[in-house]
C-alpha positions as CSV (number, residue, x, y, z in Angstrom):
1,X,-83.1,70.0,68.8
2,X,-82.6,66.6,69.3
3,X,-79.6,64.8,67.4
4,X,-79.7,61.2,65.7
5,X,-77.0,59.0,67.2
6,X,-76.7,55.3,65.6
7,X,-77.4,52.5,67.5
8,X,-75.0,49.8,68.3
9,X,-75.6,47.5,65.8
10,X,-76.6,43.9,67.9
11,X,-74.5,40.8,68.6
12,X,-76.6,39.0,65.8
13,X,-76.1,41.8,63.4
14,X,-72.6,42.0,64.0
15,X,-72.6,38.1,63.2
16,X,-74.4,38.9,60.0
17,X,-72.3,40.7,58.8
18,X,-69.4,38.8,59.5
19,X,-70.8,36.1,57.5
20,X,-71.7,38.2,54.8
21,X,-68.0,39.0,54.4
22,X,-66.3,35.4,54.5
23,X,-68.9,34.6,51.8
24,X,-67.9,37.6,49.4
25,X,-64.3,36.9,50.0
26,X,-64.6,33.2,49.1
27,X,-66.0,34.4,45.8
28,X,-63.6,36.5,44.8
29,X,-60.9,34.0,45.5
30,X,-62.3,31.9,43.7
31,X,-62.9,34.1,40.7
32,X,-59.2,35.6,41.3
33,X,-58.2,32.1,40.9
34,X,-60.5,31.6,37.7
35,X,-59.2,34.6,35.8
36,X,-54.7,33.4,36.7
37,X,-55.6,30.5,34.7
38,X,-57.4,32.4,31.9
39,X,-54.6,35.1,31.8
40,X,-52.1,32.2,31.7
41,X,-53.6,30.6,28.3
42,X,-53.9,33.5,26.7
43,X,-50.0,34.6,27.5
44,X,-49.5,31.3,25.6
45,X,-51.7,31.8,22.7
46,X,-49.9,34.3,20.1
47,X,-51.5,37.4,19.3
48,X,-50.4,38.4,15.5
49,X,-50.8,42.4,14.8
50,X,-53.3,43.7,11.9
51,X,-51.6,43.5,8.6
52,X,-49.8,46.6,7.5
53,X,-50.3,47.8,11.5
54,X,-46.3,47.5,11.9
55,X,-43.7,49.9,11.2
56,X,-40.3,50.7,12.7
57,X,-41.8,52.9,15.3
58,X,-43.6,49.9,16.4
59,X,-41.0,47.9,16.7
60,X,-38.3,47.8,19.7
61,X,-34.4,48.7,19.0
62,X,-32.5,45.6,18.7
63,X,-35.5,43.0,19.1
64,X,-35.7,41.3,16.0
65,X,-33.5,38.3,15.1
66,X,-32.4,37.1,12.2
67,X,-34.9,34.1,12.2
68,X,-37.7,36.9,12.2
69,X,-36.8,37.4,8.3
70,X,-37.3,35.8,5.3
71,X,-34.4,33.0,3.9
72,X,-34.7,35.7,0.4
73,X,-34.6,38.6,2.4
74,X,-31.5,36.9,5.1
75,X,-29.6,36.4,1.4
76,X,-29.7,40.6,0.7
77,X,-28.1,40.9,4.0
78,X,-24.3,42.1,3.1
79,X,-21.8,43.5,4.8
80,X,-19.4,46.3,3.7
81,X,-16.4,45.7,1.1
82,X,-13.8,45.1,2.9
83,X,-10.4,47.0,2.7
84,X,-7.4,45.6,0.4
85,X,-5.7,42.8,1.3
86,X,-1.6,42.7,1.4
87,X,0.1,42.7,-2.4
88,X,1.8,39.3,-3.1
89,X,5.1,38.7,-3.5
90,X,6.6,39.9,-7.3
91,X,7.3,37.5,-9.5
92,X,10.5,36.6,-11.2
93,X,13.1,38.9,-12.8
94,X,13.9,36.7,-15.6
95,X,10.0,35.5,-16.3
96,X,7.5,35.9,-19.2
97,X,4.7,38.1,-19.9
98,X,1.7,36.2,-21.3
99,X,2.6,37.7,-24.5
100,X,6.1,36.0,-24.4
101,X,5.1,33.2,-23.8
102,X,2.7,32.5,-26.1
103,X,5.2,34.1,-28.4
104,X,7.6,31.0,-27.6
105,X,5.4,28.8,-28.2
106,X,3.9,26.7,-30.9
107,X,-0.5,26.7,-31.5
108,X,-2.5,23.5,-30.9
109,X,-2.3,22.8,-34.8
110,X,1.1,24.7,-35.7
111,X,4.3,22.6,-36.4
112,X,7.9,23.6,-36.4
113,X,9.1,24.6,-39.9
114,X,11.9,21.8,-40.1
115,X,10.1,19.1,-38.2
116,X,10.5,16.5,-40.8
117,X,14.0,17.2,-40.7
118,X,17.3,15.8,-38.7
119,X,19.8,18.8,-37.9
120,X,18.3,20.4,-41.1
121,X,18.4,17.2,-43.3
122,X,15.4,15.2,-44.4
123,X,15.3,11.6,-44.6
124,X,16.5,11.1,-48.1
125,X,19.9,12.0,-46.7
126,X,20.3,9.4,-44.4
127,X,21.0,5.8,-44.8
128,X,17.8,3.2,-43.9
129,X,18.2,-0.2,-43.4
130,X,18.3,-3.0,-41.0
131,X,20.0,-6.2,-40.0
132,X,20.8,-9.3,-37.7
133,X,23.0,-11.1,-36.0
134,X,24.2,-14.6,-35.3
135,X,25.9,-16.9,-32.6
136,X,27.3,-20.8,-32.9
137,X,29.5,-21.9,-30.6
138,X,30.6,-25.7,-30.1
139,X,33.3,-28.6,-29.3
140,X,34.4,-30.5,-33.0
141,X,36.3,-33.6,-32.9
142,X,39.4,-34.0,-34.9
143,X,39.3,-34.0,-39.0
144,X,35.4,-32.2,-38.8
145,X,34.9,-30.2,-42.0
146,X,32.0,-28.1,-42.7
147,X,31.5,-26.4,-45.4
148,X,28.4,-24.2,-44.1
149,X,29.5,-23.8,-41.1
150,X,28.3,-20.0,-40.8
151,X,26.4,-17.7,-43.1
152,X,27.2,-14.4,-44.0
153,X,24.1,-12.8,-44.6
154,X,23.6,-10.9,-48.3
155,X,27.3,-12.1,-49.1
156,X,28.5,-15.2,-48.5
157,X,29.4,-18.0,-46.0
158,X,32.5,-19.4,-43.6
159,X,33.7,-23.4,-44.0
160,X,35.9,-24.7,-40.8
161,X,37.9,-27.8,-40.4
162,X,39.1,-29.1,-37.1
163,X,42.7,-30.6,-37.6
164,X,46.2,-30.0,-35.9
165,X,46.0,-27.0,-37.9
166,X,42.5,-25.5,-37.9
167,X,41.6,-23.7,-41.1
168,X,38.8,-21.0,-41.8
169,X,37.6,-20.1,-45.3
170,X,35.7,-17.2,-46.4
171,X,33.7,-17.6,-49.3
172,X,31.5,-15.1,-51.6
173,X,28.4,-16.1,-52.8
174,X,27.3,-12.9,-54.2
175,X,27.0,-12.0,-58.1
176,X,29.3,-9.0,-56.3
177,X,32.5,-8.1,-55.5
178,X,32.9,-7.9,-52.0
179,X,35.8,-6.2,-49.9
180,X,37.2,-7.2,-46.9
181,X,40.2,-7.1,-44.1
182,X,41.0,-9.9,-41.7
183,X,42.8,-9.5,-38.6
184,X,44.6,-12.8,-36.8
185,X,46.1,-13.5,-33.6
186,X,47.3,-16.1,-31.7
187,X,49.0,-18.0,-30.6
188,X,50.1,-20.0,-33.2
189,X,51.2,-16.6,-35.1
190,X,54.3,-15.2,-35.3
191,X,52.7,-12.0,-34.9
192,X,49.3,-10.0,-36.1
193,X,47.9,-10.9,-39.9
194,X,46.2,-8.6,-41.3
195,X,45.0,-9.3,-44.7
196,X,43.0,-6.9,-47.1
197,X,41.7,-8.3,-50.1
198,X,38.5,-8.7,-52.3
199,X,36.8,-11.6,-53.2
200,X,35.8,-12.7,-56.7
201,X,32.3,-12.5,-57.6
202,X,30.2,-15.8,-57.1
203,X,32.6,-18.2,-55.6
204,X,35.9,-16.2,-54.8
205,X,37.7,-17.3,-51.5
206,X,40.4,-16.7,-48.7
207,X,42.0,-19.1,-46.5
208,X,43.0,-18.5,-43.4
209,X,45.4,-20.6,-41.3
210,X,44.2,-20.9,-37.2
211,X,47.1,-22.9,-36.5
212,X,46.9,-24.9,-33.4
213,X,45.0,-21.9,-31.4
214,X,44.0,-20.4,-29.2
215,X,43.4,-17.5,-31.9
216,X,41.0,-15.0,-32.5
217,X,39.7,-13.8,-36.0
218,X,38.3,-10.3,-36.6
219,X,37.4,-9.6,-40.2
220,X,34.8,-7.3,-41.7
221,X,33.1,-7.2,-45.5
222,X,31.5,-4.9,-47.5
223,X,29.4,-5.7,-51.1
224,X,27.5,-2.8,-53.1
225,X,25.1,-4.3,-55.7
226,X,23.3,-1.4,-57.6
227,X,19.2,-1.9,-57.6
228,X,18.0,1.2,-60.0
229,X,19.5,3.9,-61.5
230,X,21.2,6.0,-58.3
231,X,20.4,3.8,-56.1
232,X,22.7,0.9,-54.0
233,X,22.5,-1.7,-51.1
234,X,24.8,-1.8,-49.1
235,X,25.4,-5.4,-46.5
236,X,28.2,-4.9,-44.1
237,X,29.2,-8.0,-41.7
238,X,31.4,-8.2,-38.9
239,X,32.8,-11.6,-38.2
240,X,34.5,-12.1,-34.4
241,X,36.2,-15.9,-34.4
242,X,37.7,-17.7,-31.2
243,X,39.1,-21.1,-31.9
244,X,41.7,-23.1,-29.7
245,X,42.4,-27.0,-30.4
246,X,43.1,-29.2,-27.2
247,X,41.4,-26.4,-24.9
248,X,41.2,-27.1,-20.9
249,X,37.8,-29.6,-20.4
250,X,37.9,-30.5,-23.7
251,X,38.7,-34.0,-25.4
252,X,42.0,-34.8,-26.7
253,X,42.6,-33.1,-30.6
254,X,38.8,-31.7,-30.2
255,X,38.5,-27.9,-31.5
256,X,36.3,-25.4,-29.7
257,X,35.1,-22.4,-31.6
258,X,32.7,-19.5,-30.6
259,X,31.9,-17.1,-33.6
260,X,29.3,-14.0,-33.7
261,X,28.2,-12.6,-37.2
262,X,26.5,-8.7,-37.2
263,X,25.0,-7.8,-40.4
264,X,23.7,-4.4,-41.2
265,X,21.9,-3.9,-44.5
266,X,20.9,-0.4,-46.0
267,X,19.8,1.3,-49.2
268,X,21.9,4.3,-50.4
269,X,20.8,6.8,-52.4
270,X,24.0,7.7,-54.4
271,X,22.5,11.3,-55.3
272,X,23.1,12.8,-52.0
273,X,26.8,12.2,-53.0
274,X,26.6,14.9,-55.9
275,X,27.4,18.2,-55.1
C-alpha cells in the first residue's frame, strides 16, 4: 500500500504565505490599536447601575465617602453620647439658693414698706426750707456812713461807719421779735464781748463798738413769725465781720471790712412738737 507524503511546499508558496501573514498581522494591529482607544473612552464615560439594582451586598466594605450621601442624609449622621464630663467646682458656703434670693429681694413693681420715710419719719417731721448767702468786702475812707450797708435777709439790715472808732449797728426790720448773740474780738477790746439780746419789733437796734480794729464780729439771729394756725417760719442768719482801720496797703484813716451773711429759711410745723 502506497502511503501519501506531503510535498514540500515551493519557494513561491512559501513566499505566499509569508505575505499572507504580515498582511493579517498589520490588521490586527491596527484593530488592537482601534479598540485601546475605544476601551479608553468608555473607562471615562460613567456607567450608573439600574435603579433599585444596589444593595449592601453590592457595594464594597469601606468604599463609600461621605460626599456619596445626601447634605439631609450627612445631617442624621451622629455619633454616640459621650460620657460625663468632670463636676465643677461647688459653690460658696455662705451663698443663696434661688429661693433666697428672690426671697431678699424686692419684685419689679414692689416697694419697700417705709420708702417714703427717713429712719422711720415721713417728711412732715422734718424741717423744709432754703436760703442764701452774701459777700461785700471793700476799702472806706474816713467818716463813710452807710446805713444799708448789708441786708439781713427776712429780718433786718447792718449800718457801718468808718471813723477812729468804727461802729456796726444791727437793726430789725421785721414786724418780729428777733433774738440774737454777738461775739467781738479784737484788738481794740479788753477782752471777748459777748452780747445776747433781742431786738424790738420793726426798728429795734444794737450798737456795737469796732474800736480801732483789727476785730472780728460773729453774731447770729433768729425771728419766728407764725403763718397759719400750727404752723411757723423760721430765718436764721449768721453774720462773720472783719474790720481793721489803717490796715497794711491801705490809705491813711481808710477802714477795710470783709463781711459774709448765710441765711437759712424753713417752715415748721409746730405739731410735731406735741406729744
Amino acid at each position: 500500500m502506497n502511503s501519501w507524503r506531503p510535498s514540500r511546499p515551493s519557494p513561491a508558496m512559501i513566499v505566499a504565505l509569508l505575505a499572507l501573514c504580515v498582511a493579517l498581522g498589520g490588521s490586527a494591529i491596527a484593530a488592537t490599536s482601534s479598540g485601546g482607544d475605544s476601551a479608553s473612552a468608555a473607562k471615562k464615560k460613567k456607567k450608573l447601575a439600574p435603579k433599585n439594582s444596589v444593595n449592601s451586598a453590592a457595594v464594597i466594605n469601606n468604599s463609600l465617602k461621605l460626599a456619596d450621601f445626601k447634605s439631609s442624609e450627612r445631617s442624621k449622621l451622629k455619633g454616640d453620647k459621650g460620657d460625663q464630663g468632670i463636676q465643677g467646682p461647688a459653690g460658696t458656703p455662705d451663698g443663696y439658693t434661688k429661693t433666697e434670693a428672690d426671697g431678699k429681694y424686692l419684685g419689679k413693681a414692689d416697694k419697700a414698706a417705709d420708702s417714703d420715710k427717713l429712719d422711720g419719719k415721713d417728711s412732715t417731721e422734718f424741717i423744709q426750707g432754703d436760703g442764701s448767702q452774701s459777700f461785700r468786702q471793700g476799702v472806706f475812707n474816713d467818716a463813710f456812713t452807710s446805713n444799708n450797708f448789708m441786708e439781713l435777709p427776712g429780718i433786718g439790715h447792718l449800718e457801718f461807719t468808718c471813723g477812729a472808732a468804727m461802729d456796726l449797728k444791727f437793726v430789725n426790720d421785721s414786724a418780729d421779735p428777733v433774738q440774737f448773740m454777738s461775739n467781738t474780738m479784737g484788738d481794740g477790746q479788753a477782752a471777748l464781748s459777748v452780747a445776747s439780746n433781742e431786738l424790738a419789733a420793726s426798728g429795734g437796734s444794737f450798737p456795737t463798738n469796732l474800736a480801732g480794729g483789727p476785730t472780728q464780729v460773729v453774731a447770729q439771729f433768729r425771728r419766728f413769725h407764725s403763718v397759719a394756725l400750727g404752723i411757723t417760719n423760721q430765718d436764721s442768719i449768721t453774720l462773720i465781720l472783719s474790720a481793721d482801720r489803717n490796715a497794711p496797703g491801705d490809705g491813711a484813716n481808710q477802714c477795710r471790712v470783709v463781711a459774709q451773711v448765710l441765711h437759712g429759711h424753713a417752715a415748721l410745723n409746730l405739731a410735731i412738737l406735741l406729744p
